[in-house]
C-alpha positions in Angstrom: 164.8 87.3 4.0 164.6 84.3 1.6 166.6 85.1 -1.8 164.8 86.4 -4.8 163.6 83.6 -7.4 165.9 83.3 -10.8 163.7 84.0 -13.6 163.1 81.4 -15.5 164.3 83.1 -19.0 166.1 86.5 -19.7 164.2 89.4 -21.6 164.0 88.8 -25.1 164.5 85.5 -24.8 163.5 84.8 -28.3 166.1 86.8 -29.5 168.2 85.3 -27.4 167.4 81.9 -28.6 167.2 82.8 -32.0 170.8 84.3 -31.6 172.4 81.2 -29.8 170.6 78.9 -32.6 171.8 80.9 -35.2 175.6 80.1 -34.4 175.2 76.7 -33.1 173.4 76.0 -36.9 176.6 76.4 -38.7 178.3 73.6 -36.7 176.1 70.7 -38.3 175.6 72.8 -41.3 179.7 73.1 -41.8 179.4 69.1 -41.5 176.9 68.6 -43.9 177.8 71.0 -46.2 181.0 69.8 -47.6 180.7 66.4 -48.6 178.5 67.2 -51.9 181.0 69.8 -52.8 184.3 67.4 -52.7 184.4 66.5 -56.3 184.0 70.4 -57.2 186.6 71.2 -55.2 189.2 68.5 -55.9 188.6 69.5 -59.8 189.1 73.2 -59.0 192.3 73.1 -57.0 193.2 69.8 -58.4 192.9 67.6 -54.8 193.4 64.1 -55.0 191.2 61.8 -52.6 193.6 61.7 -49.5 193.8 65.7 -49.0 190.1 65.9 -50.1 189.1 63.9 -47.2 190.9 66.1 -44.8 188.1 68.8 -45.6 185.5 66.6 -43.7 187.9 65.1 -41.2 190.1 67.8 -39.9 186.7 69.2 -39.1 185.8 66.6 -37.4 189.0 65.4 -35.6 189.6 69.1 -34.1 185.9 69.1 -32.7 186.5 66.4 -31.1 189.9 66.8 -29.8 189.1 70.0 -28.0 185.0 69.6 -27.2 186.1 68.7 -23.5 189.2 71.4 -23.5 186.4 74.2 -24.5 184.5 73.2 -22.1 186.9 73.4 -19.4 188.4 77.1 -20.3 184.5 78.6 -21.1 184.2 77.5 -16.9 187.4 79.6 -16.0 187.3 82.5 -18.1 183.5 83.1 -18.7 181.2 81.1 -21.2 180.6 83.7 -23.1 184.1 85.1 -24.1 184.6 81.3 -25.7 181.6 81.4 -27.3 182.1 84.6 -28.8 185.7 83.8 -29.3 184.1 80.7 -31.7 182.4 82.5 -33.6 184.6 85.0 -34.5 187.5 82.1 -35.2 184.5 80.1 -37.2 184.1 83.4 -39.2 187.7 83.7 -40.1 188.1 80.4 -40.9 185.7 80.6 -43.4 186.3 83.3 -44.7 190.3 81.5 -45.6 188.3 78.6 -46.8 186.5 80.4 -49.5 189.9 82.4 -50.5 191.7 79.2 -50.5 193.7 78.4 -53.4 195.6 75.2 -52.0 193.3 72.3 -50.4 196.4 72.1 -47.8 194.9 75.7 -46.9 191.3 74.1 -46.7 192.3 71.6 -44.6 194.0 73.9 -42.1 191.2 75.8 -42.7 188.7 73.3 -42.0 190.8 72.6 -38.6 190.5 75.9 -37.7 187.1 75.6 -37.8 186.7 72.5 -36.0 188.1 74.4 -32.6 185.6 77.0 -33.4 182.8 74.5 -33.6 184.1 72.8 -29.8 184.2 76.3 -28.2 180.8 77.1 -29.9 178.8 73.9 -28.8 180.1 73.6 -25.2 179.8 77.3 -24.2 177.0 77.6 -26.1 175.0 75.0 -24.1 176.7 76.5 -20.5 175.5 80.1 -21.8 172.0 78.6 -22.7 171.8 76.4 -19.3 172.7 79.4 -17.0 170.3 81.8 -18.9 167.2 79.7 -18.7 165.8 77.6 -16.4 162.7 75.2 -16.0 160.2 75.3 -18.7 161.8 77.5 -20.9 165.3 75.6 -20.4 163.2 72.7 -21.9 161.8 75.0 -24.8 165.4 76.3 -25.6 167.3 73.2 -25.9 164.3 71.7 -28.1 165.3 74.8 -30.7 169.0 73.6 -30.3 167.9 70.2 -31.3 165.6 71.4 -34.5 168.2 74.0 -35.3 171.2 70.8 -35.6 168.9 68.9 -37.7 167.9 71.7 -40.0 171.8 72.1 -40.4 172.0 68.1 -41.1 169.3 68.6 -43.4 169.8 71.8 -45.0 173.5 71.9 -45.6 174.1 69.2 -48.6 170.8 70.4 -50.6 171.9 74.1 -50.4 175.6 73.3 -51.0 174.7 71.3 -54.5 173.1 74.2 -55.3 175.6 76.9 -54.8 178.2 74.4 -56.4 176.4 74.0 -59.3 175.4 78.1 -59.0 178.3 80.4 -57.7 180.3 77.5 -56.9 181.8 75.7 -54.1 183.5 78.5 -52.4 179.8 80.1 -52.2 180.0 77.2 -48.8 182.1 79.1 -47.0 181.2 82.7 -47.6 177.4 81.5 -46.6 179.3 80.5 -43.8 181.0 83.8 -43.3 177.6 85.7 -43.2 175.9 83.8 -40.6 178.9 84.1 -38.3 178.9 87.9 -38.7 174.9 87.8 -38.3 175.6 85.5 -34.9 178.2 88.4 -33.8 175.4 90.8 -33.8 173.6 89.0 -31.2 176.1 88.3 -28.8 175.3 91.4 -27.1 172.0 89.5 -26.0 174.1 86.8 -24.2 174.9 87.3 -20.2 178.4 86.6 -19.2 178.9 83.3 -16.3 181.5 81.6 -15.2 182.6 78.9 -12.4 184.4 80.2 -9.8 185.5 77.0 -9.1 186.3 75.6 -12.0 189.4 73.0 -12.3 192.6 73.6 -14.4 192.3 72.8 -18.1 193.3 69.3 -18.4 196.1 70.0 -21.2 198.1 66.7 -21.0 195.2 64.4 -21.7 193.8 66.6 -24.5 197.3 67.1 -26.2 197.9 62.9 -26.0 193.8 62.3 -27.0 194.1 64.6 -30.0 198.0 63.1 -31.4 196.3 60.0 -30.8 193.3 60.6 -32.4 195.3 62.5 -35.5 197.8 59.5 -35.5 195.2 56.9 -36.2 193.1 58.7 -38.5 196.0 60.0 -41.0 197.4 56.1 -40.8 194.1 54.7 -41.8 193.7 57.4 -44.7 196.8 56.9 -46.0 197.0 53.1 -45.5 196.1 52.5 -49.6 198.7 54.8 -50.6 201.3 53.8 -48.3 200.8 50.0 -47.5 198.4 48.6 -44.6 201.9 46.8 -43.9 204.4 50.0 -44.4 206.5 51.0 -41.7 205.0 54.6 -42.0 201.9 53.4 -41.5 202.6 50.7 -38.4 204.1 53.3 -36.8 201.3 55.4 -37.3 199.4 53.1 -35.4 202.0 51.8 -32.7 202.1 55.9 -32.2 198.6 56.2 -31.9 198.8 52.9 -28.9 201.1 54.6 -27.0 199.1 58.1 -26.8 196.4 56.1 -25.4 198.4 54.6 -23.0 199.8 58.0 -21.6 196.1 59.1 -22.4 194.9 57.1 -19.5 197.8 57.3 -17.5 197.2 60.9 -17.2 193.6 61.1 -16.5 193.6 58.5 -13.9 196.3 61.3 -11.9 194.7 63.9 -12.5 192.4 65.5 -9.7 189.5 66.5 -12.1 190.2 64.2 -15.6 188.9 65.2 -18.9 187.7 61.9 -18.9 186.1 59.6 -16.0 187.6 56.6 -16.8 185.4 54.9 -14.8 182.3 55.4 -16.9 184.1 53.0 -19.2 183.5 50.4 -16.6 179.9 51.1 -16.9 177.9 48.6 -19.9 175.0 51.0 -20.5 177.5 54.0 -21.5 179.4 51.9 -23.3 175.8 50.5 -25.6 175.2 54.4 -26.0 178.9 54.9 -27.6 178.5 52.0 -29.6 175.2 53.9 -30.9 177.3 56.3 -31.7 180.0 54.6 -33.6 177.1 52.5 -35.2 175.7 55.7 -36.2 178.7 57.2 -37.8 178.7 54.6 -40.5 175.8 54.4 -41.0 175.1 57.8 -41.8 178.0 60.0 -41.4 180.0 58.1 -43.8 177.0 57.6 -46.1 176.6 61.2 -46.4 180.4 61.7 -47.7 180.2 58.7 -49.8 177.0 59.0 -51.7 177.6 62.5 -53.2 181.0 61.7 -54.6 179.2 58.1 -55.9 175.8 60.4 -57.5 178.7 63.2 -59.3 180.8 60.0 -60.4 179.0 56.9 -61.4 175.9 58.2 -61.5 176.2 61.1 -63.7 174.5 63.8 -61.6 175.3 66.9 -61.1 176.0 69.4 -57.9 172.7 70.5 -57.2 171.1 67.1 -58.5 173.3 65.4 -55.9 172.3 67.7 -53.2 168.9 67.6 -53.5 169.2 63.9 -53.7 170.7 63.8 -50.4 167.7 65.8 -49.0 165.7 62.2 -48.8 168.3 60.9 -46.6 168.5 64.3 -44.4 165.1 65.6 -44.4 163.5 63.2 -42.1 165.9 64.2 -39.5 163.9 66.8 -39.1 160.7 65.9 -38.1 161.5 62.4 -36.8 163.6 63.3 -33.6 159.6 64.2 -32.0 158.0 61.1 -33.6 161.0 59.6 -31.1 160.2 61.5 -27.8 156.2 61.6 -28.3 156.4 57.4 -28.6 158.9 57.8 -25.2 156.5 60.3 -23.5 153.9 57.1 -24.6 155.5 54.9 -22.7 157.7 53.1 -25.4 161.4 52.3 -23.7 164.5 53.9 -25.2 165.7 50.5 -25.6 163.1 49.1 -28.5 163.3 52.4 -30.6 166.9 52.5 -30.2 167.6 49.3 -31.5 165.0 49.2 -34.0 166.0 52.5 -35.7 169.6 50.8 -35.9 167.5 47.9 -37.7 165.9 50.2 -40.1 169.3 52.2 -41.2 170.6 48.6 -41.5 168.1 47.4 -44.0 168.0 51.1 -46.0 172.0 50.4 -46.1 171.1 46.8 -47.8 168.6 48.5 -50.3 170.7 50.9 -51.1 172.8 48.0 -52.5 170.9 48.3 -55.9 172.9 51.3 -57.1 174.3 51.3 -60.4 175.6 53.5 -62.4 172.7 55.9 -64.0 170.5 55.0 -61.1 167.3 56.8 -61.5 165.6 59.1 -58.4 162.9 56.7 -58.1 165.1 53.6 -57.1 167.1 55.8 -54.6 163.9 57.1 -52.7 163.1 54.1 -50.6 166.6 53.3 -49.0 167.3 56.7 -48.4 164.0 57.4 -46.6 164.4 54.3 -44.6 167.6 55.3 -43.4 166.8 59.1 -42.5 164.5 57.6 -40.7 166.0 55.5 -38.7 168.6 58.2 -37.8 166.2 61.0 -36.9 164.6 58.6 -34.3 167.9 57.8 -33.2 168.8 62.0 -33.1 165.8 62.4 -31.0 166.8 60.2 -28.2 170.8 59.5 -28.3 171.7 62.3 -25.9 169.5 62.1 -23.8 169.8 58.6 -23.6 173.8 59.2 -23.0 173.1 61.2 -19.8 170.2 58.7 -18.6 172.8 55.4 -18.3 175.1 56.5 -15.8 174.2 57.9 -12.1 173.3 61.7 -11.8 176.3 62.5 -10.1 178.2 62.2 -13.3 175.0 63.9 -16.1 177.4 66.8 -17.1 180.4 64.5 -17.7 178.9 61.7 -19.5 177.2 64.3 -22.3 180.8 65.6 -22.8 182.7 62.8 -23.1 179.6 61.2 -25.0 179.2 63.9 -27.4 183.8 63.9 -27.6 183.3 60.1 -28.5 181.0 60.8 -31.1 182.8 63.5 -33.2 185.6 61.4 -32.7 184.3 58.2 -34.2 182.7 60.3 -37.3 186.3 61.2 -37.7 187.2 57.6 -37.4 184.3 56.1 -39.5 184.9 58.8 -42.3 188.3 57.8 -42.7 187.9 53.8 -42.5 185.0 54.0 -45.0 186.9 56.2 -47.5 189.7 54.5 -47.1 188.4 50.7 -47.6 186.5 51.9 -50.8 189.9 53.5 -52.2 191.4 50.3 -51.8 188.1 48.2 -52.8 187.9 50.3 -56.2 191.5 50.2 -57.1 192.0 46.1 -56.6 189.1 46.2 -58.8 190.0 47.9 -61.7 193.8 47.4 -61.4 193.9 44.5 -63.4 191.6 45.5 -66.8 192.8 49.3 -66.8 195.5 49.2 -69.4 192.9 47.6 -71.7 191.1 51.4 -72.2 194.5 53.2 -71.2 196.8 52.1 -73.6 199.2 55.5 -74.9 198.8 57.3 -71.4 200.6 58.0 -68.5 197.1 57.0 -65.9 197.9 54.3 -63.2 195.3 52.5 -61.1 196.2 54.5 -58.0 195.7 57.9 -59.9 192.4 56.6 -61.5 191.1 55.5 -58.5 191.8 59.4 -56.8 189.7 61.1 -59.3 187.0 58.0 -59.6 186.1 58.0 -55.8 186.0 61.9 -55.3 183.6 62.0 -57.7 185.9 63.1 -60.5 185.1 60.0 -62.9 186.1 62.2 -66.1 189.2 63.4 -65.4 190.8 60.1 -66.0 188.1 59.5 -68.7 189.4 62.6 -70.5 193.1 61.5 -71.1 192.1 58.1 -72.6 192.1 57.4 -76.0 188.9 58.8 -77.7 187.8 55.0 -79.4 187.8 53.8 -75.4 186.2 56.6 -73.5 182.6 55.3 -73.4 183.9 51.8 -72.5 186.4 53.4 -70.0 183.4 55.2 -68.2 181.3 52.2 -67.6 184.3 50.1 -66.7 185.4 52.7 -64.1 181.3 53.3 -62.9 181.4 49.5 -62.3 184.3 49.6 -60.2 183.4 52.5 -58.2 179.8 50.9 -58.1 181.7 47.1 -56.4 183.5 49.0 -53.8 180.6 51.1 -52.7 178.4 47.9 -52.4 180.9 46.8 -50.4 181.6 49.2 -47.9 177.4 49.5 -47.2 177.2 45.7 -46.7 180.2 46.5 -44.3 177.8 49.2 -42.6 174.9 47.2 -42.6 176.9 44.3 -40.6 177.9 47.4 -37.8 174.5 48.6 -37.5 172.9 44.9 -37.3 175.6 43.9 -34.7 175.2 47.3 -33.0 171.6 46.6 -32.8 172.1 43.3 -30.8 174.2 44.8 -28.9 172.5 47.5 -27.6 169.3 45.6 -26.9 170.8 43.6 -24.7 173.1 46.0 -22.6 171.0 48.9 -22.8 168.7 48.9 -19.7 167.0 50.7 -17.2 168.8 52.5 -14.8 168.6 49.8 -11.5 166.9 51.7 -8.6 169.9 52.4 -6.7 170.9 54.2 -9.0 167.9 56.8 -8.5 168.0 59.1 -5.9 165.5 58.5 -3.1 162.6 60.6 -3.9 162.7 60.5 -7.5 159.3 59.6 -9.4 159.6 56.9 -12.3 158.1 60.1 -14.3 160.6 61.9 -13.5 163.5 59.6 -14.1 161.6 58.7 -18.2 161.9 62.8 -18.5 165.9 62.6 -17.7 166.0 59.8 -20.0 164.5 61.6 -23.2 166.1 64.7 -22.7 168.9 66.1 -24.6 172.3 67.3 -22.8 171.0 69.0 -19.8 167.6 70.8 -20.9 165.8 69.3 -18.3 168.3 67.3 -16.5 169.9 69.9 -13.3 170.7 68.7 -10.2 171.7 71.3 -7.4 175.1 73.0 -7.9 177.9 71.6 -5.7 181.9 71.4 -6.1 182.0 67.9 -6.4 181.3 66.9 -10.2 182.7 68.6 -13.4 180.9 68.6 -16.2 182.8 70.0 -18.6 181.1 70.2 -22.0 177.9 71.6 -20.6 179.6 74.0 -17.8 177.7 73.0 -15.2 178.4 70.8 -12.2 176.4 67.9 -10.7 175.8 66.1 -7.6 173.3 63.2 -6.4 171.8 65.8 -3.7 168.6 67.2 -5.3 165.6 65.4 -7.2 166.9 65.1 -10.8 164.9 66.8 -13.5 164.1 69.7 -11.0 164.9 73.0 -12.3 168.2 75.0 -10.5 169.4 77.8 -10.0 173.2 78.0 -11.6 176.0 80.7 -9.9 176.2 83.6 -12.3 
């Protein structure tokens, strides 16, 4: 008697949906959020620049660090106790974030609640890949791709507003209330698990996360500490030998964390370059540009935030513009490397800022680049999973989408820490001319100027020299922030080149016999595994989307997964 067919979505599935959207908004949303509240918070708990940066990157650096790690325990113990489990643990860290009196507490808290965001994304997408299937797999992962947008897009308009409202700590109970609202709807999502799921891999994620932690604290603190200090070379020489054991241990291990051998592969590595390319060219604008708007350009929390909305919005409705001029017939490869072109040139327009710069001069570059991202957000995981062979989809998205938090963690901290360091050589040398009778150094100056904190140091100078001391101070802020966006406009541009010539179509033999040319174009524009689900076998881990892969089965056919 032939077995009975999976449906193809649970009852209520738009609960469901709605439900799994709801928790997986907060991880963009707790990106995006905090940047435009920085200089708020480093004036109310009196932060300087180096722990003020830890509220974006220990975010970022624990998401990354244990994506893969998430992945691995939602397969052993059931997808839906992690998820649950990082939701609950996203929820209480927010809740210490907004009770914080100590940015040290933030930060920790901020870590916390990058674990959460790993257990939420990677069981989130097994629970939502083993729920629904065919058709409405394809519908449900679209809503996971509009709901991360809206929480790109939404997050640094809403938190200028509740900074310049309630306050910053209004963040993180906002926070707090859609976690509890997600708990409520947990009892909507079914339980799975993989039977024969692998041991977690906990060598490789403790060296890739000391490494990762190693590299980005000696890059933050390289302009307090010396680029040539011991602490900091040592930093770095630590971080070199993690990496070493890092892939030491994954090439013994029976099922790695990482396939090592992807690396080996020129089309994977284009799509992490997009990545990196991407991090600085957008990641890092949208922790600069706040501070800059609050600082130099006189604006205030909520003016700030809804400035950034030009830059966000369009990531919204550009990510179809990208797969309708795919489902057209346009290759990946053109759009890819064009969007990269377009943030480029929004990057060098953006150049023109000054300090007072009007809304009016900032609307072009900003559009350009939100543009240019959104139709990179509409293709970039899908075309992750579409540049290596089907047999290793599931692994590629995780170590893809591990390689991206991790170089937003990297690119934050580099970008940050060149403009500390381009700012402070700049005013260093005419500072005691406004200063004269106070106890302000360059290096404290340059703290409160790039966090957006421009008069703090203002405040202590002499009265007679406090309008002089502001433009002085805008105009060095203003140098090192033209700077560090001619330095991004150089990564995209190369980035660009780069990809257009590696990035390719996948060579026949690397289809499976069988498979149409239409169906191979859906697997490329498809995020994570919507569409993309190859028959079950024991052969392929894919971690970060909890599903396993092999080359038996037409790709792009929908499956049925083991409950």
């Amino acid at each position: 008697m032939a077995a009975a067919a999976t449906p193809e979505a649970p009852p209520r599935a738009g609960l469901t949906i709605f439900a799994l959207c709801l928790a997986v908004f907060i991880v963009p949303y707790g990106l995006s959020s905090a940047p435009v509240a920085l200089p708020a918070i480093g004036r109310d708990l009196n932060a300087g620049v180096v722990p003020l940066q830890w509220v974006v990157n220990a975010y970022n650096v624990t998401a990354a660090s244990f994506m893969m790690a998430a992945g691995s325990i939602a397969d052993r113990i059931g997808r839906k106790r992690v998820f649950s489990f990082g939701v609950v643990l996203y929820g209480v860290s927010a809740l210490i974030g907004a009770l914080a009196a100590d940015v040290l507490l933030l930060d920790v808290a901020r870590a916390v609640a990058g674990v959460a965001a790993a257990a939420m994304m990677t069981a989130g997408v097994s629970v939502m890949a083993n729920m629904f299937h065919g058709a409405s797999r394809t519908k449900a992962f679209a809503f996971v791709g509009v709901t991360i947008g809206a929480g790109l897009a939404i997050g640094p308009t809403s938190s200028g507003l509740l900074v310049s409202g309630p306050g910053w700590r209004a963040i993180f109970w906002v926070q707090l209330a859609v976690a509890v609202a997600s708990i409520v709807g947990l009892k909507l999502v079914r339980e799975s698990r993989d039977p024969d799921a692998h041991a977690v891999d906990w060598a490789g994620t403790v060296a890739f996360t000391l490494a990762l932690f190693c590299f980005t604290l000696g890059v933050i603190q390289g302009p307090a500490w010396g680029w040539g200090s011991a602490e900091v070379l040592g930093l770095f020489a630590g971080c070199v030998l993690l990496l070493a054991g890092f892939v030491l241990v994954e090439r013994r291990q029976r099922s790695p964390m990482f396939d090592m051998s992807l690396f080996t592969q020129p089309r994977f590595l284009a799509v992490n370059l997009l990545a990196t390319a991407v991090s600085f060219g957008f990641v890092g604008l949208m922790v600069l540009l706040p501070s800059y708007l609050v600082g130099a350009g006189g604006l205030s929390g909520s003016e700030a935030g809804l400035t950034m909305l030009l830059l966000t919005a369009p990531v919204l409705a550009f990510p179809l513009a990208a797969g309708r001029l795919v489902q057209a017939g346009v290759s990946m490869r053109p759009i890819l490397s064009g969007s990269l072109v377009l943030v480029a040139a929004g990057l060098a327009w953006l150049t023109v800022v000054h300090p007072g710069i009007g809304l009016r001069a900032l609307t072009g570059p900003l559009l350009l680049v939100g543009v240019g991202i959104g139709l990179i957000y509409g293709l970039m995981d899908g075309a992750a999973v579409s540049t290596v062979p089907p047999s290793k989809v599931g692994m590629a998205s995780g170590m893809f989408n591990t390689i991206r938090l991790a170089s937003e963690a990297v690119a934050v901290a580099g970008m940050v820490a060149a403009l500390i360091s381009l700012v402070q050589q700049r005013i260093s040398d005419g500072l005691g001319r406004y200063t004269q009778g106070t106890d302000l150094t360059a290096r404290s100056v340059t703290d409160d100027v790039t966090s957006g904190n421009l008069g703090s140091a203002v405040a202590e100078a002499p009265a007679a020299s406090r309008e002089a001391l502001t433009d002085f101070l805008g105009q060095g802020h203003t140098h090192g922030f033209q700077l560090v966006l001619w330095g991004a406009v150089a990564i995209c541009l190369v980035s660009a080149i780069v990809l257009y010539v590696i990035l390719t179509d996948r060579p026949a033999a690397e289809t499976p016999a069988g498979t149409s040319d239409r169906t191979v174009q859906e697997a490329s524009r498809t995020s994570l595994d919507a569409t993309v689900c190859p028959r079950v076998s024991r052969t392929q881990h894919g971690s970060a989307a909890g599903i396993r892969h092999t080359t038996s089965g037409p790709v792009g056919r929908p499956c049925q997964e083991r409950p």
